[in-house]
N, C-alpha and C positions, 0 to 999 in steps of 0.2 A: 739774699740779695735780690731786688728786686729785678724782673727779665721782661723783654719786649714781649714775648708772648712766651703764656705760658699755660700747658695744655699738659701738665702732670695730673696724674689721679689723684685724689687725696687730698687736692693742694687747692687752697682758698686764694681763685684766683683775681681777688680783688686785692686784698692783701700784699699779695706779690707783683700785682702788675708794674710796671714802669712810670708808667703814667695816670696814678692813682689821684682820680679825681674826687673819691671818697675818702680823703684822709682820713681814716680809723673806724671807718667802716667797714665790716666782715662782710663776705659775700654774701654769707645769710641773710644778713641786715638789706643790703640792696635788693636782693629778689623779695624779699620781703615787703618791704615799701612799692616794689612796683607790681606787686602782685595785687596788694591790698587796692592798688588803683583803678583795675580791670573789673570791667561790668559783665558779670557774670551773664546775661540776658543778649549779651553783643555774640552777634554771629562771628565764627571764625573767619580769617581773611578770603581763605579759600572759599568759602561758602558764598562772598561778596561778589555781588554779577551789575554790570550799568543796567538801567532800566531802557527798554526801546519802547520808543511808539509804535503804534502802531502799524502796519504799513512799511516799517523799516526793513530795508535788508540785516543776516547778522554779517555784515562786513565791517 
């Protein structure tokens, strides 16, 4: 049965979610697809800094 949230081990939680926007898609499947989308040459988020002029305070 599927549950609003669900955070069991083991357990494919796409499959079971409630609000399954991937009808019949396995979790596998989704991280899969959004894996394959990511540019491997893109800096991590954290890594991401604004650029300042120069001159700028860092405020």
């Amino acid at each position: 049965m599927p549950k609003r949230v669900n955070q069991a081990a083991g357990e494919d939680l796409v499959l079971t979610s409630a609000c399954n926007y991937y009808d019949g898609v396995t979790q596998k499947e989704a991280e899969d697809f959004y894996n394959a989308m990511k540019d491997p040459k893109d800096e991590p988020p954290h890594l991401l800094r604004l650029e300042q002029s120069p001159g700028e305070s860092g405020r």
